[in-house]
Each structure stands twice: as C-alpha cells, then as structure tokens.
ROPAKE-774469 format. One record per residue (C-alpha): residue in three letters; x, y, z. Coordinates in steps of 0.001 Angstrom, whole numbers. Example, Ala and Ser with C-alpha at 12.3 -4.5 7.8 and 13.67 -1.06 7.14 Angstrom:
<pts>
pt rest:ALA&c1:12300&c2:-4500&c3:7800
pt rest:SER&c1:13670&c2:-1060&c3:7140
</pts>
This chain:
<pts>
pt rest:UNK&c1:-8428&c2:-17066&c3:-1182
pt rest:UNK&c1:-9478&c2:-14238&c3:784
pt rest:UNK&c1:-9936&c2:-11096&c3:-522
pt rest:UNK&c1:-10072&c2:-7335&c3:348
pt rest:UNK&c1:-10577&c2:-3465&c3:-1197
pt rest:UNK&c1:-8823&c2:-56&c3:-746
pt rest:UNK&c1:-11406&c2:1962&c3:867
pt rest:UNK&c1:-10680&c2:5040&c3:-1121
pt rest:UNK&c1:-12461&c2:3000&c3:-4322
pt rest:UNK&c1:-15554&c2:4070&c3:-2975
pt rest:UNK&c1:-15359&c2:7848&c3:-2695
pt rest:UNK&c1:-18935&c2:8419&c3:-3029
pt rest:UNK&c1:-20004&c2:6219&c3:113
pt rest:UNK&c1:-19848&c2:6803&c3:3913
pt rest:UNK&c1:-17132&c2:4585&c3:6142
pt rest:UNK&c1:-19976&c2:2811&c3:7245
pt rest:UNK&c1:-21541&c2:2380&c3:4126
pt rest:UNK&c1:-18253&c2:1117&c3:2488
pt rest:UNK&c1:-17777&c2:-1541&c3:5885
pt rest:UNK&c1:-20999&c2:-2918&c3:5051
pt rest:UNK&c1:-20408&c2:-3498&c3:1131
pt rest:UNK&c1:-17000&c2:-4946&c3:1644
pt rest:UNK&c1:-18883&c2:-7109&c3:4636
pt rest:UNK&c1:-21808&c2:-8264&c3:2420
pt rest:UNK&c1:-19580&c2:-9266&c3:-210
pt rest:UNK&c1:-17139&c2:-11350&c3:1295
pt rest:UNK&c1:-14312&c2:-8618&c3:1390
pt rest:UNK&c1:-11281&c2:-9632&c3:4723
pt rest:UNK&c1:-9533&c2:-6530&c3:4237
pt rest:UNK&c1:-9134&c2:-2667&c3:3724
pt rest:UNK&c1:-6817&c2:-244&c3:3634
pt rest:UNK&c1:-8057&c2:2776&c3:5093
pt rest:UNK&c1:-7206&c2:6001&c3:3834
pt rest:UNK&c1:-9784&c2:8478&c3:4973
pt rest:UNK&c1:-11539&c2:9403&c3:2033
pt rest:UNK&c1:-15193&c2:8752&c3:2258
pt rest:UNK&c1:-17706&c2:11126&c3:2096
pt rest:UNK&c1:-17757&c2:11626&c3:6080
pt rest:UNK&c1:-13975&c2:11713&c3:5892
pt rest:UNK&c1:-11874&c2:13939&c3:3346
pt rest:UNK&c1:-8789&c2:13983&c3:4772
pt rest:UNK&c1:-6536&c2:11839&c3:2455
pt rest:UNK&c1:-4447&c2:13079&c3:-568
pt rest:UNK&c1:-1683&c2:11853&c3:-2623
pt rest:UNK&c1:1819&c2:12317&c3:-2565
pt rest:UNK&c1:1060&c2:15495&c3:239
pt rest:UNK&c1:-503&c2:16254&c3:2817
pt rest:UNK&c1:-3999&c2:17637&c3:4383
pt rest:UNK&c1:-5323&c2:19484&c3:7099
pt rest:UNK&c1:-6286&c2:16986&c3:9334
pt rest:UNK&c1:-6752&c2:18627&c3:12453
pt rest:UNK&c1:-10400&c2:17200&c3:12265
pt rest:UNK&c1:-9299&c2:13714&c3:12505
pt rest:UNK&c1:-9387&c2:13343&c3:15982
pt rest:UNK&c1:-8677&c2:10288&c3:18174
pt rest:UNK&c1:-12395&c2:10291&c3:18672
pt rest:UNK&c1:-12971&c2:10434&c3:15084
pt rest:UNK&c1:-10527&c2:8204&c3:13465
pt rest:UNK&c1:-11817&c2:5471&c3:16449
pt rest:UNK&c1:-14893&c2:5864&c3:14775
pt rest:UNK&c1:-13732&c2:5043&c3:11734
pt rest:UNK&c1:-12101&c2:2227&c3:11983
pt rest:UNK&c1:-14551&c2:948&c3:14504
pt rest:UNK&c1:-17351&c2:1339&c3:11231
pt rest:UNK&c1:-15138&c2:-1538&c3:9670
pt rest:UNK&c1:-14551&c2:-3871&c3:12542
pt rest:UNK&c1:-18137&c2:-4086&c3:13484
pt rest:UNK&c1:-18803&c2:-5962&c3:10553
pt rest:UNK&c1:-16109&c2:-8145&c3:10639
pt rest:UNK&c1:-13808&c2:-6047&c3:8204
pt rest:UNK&c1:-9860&c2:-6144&c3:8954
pt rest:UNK&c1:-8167&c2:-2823&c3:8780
pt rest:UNK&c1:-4833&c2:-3844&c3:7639
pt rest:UNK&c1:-3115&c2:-615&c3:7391
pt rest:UNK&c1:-3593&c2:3147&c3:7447
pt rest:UNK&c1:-2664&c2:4533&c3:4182
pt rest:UNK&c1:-929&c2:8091&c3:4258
pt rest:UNK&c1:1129&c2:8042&c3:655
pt rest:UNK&c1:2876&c2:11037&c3:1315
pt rest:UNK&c1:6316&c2:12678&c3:-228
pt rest:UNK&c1:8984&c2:11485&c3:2010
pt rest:UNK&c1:11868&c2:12870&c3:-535
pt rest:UNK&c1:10394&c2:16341&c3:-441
pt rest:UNK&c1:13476&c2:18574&c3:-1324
pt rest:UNK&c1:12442&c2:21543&c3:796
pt rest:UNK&c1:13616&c2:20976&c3:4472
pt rest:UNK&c1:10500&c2:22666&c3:6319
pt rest:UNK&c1:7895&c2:20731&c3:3783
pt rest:UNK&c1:10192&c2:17636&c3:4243
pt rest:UNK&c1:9434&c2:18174&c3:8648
pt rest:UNK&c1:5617&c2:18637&c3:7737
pt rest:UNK&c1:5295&c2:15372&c3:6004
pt rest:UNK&c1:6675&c2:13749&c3:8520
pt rest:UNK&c1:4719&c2:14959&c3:11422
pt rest:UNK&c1:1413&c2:14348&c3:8797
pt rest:UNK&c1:2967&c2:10679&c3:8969
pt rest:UNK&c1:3497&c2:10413&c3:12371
pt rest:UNK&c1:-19&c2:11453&c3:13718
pt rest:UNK&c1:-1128&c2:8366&c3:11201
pt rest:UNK&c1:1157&c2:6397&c3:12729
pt rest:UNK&c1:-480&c2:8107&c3:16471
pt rest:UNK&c1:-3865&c2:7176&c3:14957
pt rest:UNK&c1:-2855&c2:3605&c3:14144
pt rest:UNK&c1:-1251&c2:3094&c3:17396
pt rest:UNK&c1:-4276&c2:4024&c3:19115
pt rest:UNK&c1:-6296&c2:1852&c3:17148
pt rest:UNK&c1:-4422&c2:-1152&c3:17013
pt rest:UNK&c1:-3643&c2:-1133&c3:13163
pt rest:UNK&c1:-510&c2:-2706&c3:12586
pt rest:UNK&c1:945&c2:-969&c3:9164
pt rest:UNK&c1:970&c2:2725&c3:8185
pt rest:UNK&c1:1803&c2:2825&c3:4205
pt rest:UNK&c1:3662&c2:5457&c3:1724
pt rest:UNK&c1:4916&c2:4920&c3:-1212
pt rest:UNK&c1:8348&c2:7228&c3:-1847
pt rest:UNK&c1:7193&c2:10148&c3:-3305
pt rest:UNK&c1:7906&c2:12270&c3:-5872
pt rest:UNK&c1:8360&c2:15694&c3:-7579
pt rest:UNK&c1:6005&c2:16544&c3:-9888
pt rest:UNK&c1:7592&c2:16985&c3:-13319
pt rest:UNK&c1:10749&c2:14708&c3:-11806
pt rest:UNK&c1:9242&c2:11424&c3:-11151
pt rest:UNK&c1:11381&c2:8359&c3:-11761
pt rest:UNK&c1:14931&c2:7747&c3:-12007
pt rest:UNK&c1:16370&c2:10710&c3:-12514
pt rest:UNK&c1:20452&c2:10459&c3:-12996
pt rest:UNK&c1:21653&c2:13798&c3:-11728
pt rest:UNK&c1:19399&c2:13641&c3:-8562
pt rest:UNK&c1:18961&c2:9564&c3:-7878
pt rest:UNK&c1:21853&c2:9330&c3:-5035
pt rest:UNK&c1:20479&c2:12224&c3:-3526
pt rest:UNK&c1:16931&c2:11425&c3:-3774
pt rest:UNK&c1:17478&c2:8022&c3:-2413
pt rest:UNK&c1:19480&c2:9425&c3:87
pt rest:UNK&c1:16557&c2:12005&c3:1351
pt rest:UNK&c1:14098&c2:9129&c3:1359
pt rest:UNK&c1:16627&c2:6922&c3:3538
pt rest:UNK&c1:16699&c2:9452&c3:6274
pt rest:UNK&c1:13331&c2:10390&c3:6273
pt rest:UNK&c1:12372&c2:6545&c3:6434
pt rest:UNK&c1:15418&c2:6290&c3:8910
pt rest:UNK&c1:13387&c2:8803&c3:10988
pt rest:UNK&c1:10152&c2:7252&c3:10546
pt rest:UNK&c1:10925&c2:3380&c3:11705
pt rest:UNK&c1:12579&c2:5146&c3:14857
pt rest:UNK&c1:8920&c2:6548&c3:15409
pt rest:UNK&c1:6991&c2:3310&c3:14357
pt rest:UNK&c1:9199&c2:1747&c3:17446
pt rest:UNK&c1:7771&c2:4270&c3:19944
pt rest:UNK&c1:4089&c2:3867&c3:18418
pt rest:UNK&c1:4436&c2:-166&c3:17903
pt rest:UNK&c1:3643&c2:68&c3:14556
pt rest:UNK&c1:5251&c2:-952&c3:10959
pt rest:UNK&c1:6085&c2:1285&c3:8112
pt rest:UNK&c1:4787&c2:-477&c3:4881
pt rest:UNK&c1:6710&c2:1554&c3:2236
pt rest:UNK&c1:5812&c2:381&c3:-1695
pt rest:UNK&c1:8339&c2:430&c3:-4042
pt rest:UNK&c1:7372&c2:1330&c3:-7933
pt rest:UNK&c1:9104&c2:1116&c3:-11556
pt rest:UNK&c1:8523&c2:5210&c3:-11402
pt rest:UNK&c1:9690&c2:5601&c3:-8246
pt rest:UNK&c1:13762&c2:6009&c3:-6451
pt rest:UNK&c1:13093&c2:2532&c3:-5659
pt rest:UNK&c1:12360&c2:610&c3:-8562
pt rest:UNK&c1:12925&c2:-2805&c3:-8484
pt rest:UNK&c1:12528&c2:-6052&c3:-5707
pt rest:UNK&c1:16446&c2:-6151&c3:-5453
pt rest:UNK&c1:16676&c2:-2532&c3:-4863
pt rest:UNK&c1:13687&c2:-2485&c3:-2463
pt rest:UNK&c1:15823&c2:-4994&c3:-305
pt rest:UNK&c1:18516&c2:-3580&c3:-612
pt rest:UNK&c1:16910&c2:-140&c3:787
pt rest:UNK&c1:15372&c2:-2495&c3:3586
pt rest:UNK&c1:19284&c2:-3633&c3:4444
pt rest:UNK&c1:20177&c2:9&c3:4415
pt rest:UNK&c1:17427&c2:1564&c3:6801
pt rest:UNK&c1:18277&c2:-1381&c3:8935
pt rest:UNK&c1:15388&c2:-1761&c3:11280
pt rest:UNK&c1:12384&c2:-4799&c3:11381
pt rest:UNK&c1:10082&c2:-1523&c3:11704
pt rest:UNK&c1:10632&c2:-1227&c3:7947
pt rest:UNK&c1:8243&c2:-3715&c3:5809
pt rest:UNK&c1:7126&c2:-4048&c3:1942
pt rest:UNK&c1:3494&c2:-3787&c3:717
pt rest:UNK&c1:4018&c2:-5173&c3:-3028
pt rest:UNK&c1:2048&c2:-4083&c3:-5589
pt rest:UNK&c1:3315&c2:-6412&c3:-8545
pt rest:UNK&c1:2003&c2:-3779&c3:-11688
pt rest:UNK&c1:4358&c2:-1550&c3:-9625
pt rest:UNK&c1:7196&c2:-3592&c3:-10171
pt rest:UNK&c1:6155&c2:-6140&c3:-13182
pt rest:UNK&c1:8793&c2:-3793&c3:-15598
pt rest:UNK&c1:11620&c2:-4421&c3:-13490
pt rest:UNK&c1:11173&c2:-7280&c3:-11478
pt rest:UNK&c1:9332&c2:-10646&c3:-12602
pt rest:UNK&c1:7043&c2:-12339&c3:-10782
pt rest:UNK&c1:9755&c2:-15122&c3:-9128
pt rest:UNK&c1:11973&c2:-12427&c3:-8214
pt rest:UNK&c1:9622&c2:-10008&c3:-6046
pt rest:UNK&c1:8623&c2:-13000&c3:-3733
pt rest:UNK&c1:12973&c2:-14459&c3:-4087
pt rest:UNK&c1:14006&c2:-11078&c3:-2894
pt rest:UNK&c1:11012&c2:-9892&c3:-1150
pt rest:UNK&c1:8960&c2:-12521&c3:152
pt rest:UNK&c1:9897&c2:-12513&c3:4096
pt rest:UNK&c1:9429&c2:-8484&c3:4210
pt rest:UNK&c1:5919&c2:-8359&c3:3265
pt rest:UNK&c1:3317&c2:-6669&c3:5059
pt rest:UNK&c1:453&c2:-6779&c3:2299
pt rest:UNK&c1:-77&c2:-6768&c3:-1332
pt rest:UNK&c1:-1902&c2:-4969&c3:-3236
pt rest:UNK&c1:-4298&c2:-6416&c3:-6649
pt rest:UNK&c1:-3670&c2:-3999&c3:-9703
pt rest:UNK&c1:-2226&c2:-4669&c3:-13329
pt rest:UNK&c1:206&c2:-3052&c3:-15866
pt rest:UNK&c1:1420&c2:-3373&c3:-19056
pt rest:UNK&c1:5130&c2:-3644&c3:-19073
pt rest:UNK&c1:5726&c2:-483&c3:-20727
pt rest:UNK&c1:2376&c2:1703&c3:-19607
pt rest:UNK&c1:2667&c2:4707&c3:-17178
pt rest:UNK&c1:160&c2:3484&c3:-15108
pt rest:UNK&c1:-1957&c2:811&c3:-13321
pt rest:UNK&c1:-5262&c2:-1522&c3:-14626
pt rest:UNK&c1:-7552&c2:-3415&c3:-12377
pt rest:UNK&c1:-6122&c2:-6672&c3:-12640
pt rest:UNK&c1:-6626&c2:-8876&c3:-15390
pt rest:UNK&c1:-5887&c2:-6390&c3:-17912
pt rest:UNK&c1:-1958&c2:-6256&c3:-17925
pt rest:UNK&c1:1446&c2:-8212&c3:-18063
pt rest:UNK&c1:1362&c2:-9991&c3:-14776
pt rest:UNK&c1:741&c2:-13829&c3:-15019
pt rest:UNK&c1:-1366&c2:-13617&c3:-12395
pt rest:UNK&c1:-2005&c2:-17592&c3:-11865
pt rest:UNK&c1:1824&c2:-17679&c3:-11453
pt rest:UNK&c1:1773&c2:-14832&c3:-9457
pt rest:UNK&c1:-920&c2:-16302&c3:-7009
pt rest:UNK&c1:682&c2:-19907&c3:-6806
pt rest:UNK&c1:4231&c2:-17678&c3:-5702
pt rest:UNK&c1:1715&c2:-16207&c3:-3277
pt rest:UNK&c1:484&c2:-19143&c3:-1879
pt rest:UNK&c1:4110&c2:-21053&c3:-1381
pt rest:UNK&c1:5398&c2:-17975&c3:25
pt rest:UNK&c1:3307&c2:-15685&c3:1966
pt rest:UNK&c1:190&c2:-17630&c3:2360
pt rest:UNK&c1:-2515&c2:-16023&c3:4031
pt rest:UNK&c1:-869&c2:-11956&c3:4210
pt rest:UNK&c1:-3796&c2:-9491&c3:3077
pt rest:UNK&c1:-4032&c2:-9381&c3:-657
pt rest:UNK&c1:-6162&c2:-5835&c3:-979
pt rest:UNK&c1:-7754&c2:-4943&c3:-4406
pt rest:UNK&c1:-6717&c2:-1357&c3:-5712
pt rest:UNK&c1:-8161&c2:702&c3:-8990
pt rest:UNK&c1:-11395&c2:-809&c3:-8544
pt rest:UNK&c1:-14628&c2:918&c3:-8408
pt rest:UNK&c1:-18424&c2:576&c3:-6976
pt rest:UNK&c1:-19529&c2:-817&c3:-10492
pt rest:UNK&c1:-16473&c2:-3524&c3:-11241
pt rest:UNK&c1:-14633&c2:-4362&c3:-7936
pt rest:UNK&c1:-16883&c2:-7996&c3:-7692
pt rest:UNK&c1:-16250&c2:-8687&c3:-11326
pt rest:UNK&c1:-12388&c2:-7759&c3:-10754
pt rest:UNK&c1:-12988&c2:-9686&c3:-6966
pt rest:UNK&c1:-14364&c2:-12856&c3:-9626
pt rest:UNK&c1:-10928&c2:-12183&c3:-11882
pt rest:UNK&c1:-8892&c2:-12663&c3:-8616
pt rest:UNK&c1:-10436&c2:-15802&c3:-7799
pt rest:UNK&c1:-10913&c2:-17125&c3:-11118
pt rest:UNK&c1:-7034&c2:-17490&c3:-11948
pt rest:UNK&c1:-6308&c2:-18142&c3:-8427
pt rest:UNK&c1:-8044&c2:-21720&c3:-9298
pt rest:UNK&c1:-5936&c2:-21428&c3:-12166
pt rest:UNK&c1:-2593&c2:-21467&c3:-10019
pt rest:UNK&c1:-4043&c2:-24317&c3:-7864
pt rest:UNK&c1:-4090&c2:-26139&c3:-11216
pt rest:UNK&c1:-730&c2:-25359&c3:-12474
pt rest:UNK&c1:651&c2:-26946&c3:-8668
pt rest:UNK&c1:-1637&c2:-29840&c3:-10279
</pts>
C-alpha cells in the first residue's frame, strides 16, 4: 500500500530537503504544516504570526513537494476552534481561513484541525461539554461556509481527549454541522479507547478525507508510532482496504531515525491483513 509522512517529523530539515527524503523513499503523501527549518510558522492548538507566509512563499512550499512527485494532501493548521474568549475565538478563525486562502491557491484539497482544547480542561468535561461542543459547532459551522467560498474541505480529527470522542459522536457532529464541506481525517490511536476498529470505518468510513498512522494503548494519554499499541493493525488495514481503498494513509510520531522502520511496520502487517482475507 502506499504510504506517506507528516512533514513536521522532520523539524530539523528544509521543505526541500524533507520532499526529497519522502521522494527517495517511496513516501505518496504529506501533510504539510509549515514547520521546517525555512518555515516556522506552525504551532499547536494556537496560532502564529504568519504574516511571512505569503502566497509567494507558501507556493514555494508546496511546489518543493510536488516537484518530486510528493502529494500534498492537506494543510495542517490544528488550531483551538472552542477557544472560550470571543476575540481569541475570531483570531483563530481568520489564522484558519488564510490556510484555507493558502490551500485554495494551491490546489490542496483538505485544511485539518483537530477541536481544540483548554489547557488544564482537556477532555470531557461535564459542566462545560454542551457548551464546548456547542462553541466548536459554530465555529466549524463558520468554517465549512468559508471552505465553500475557497473550494476546499475541512478535515476535522476527532480524539478520545477531545469534545468529540468517539466514531458515533464524530458522525453525529458531521449530521449536525450539516454541510459535505465537513470531512474526517481518522487517526485510529485517537479513537482506539472509544471506538473499535469495525466501528470507525461502520460509522465513519464514507466521511474520510485521510488517515493518519500512530498507536495507543487503550488507556495511555498519548500516541506511539504504530506498532507499539492496542490497534490490531492487520484488521485495521484489511477494514481499510474494503472500505476506503486507496485515501492517503500519512504516518505521524515518526522521526528522521525510525519513520522507514515504522514505514516497514506499516507494510509488514498490511501483508498480514491480505492474509487474514486469505
């Protein structure tokens, strides 16, 4: 199966020296976020000054990856879109909206986020949940109407720690926003505690824009490359290949000294699935 890589797992190399890696080695796909060391612009769960990353500039870019044959799948932005104060809550979504200008501009099709969160106050929280989820349906209410304008798709990932938790309640958030503007990018460790693997492709499997290829252990906090968590990945894969053959699967939590022995992982138990269909 193909294959691709974040490009933020290679902080310490230039756009153009990550395109030619990822090219070298086989790599489809990448989700940009611009964090290279010619382009510092990205952080998580807020936002930057990116008044550097012109249209000039981010063409550049993404160019860097489609000269050597390199898909850019989607822009990544990851920003809080349940951000409790009304005038940060406007400036995160203009931030999103120039990504969604630079992916417009650049023919990329998705533009990706995950929720967001308060830090201190991530996760379910009971006495703020309905209002939370309620913040992050207007704001993503707001955002599909842009994506419309700018011909682009929102790829919003749900997560265990997250106001969206689970596959059922991703789809049923998809139901509420109510526009085809509004797509999935699964990450399975993000959902492995809540959802098994049958059920994110039974509820989710027509709303996917990509996936991305991390681990977790049922009850850890966090991610592992894959391979060294819960997910029965050969299960996983043979879901993935009766469902949503060929859609970007894009490696995340890798790094410039594993991501071909966690690439090798992938397609090990990927010939693992073909044998179960066997």
């Amino acid at each position: 199966m193909d294959i691709g890589v974040v490009s933020r797992s290679f902080p310490e190399l230039t756009n153009e020296e990550i395109a030619d890696l990822l090219s070298k080695n086989g790599f489809k796909w990448t989700e940009l976020c611009f964090f290279a060391r010619d382009s510092k612009y990205w952080v998580y769960n807020g936002r930057s000054d990116i008044s550097g990353l012109t249209d000039e500039e981010s063409n550049r870019i993404v160019e860097a990856y489609r000269r050597k044959s390199v898909e850019v799948t989607s822009i990544g932005v990851f920003t809080n879109l349940l951000e409790p104060d009304d005038k940060e809550l406007e400036l995160n979504l203009k931030y999103f909206e120039r990504h969604m200008e630079i992916a417009s501009k650049n023919n990329v099709p998705y533009v990706a986020t995950e929720c967001g969160f308060i830090p201190g106050k991530r996760g379910v929280q009971a006495d703020t949940y309905e209002s939370a989820f309620q913040r992050l349906l207007e704001s993503v209410k707001w955002l599909t109407a842009k994506a419309e304008e700018y011909d682009v798709y929102i790829a919003l990932e749900p997560c265990v720690l997250d106001v969206i938790p689970s596959a059922k309640r991703m789809l049923d958030f998809i139901y509420q926003v109510g526009s085809p503007r509004l797509k999935v990018l699964l990450d399975p460790a993000n959902l492995i505690a809540n959802s098994s693997e049958e059920d994110m492709f039974k509820y989710l499997a027509q709303h996917i824009a990509y996936f991305h290829g991390k681990d977790r252990k049922v009850n850890d906090t966090y991610g592992r490359v894959v391979g060294d968590g819960d997910i029965d990945w050969p299960l996983f894969l043979r879901l993935y290949h009766e469902h949503t053959e060929g859609i970007p699967f894009i490696l995340e939590y890798v790094n410039i000294n594993n991501y071909l022995e966690i690439r090798n992982r992938v397609l090990k138990m990927d010939e693992l699935s073909s044998g179960e269909d066997g």
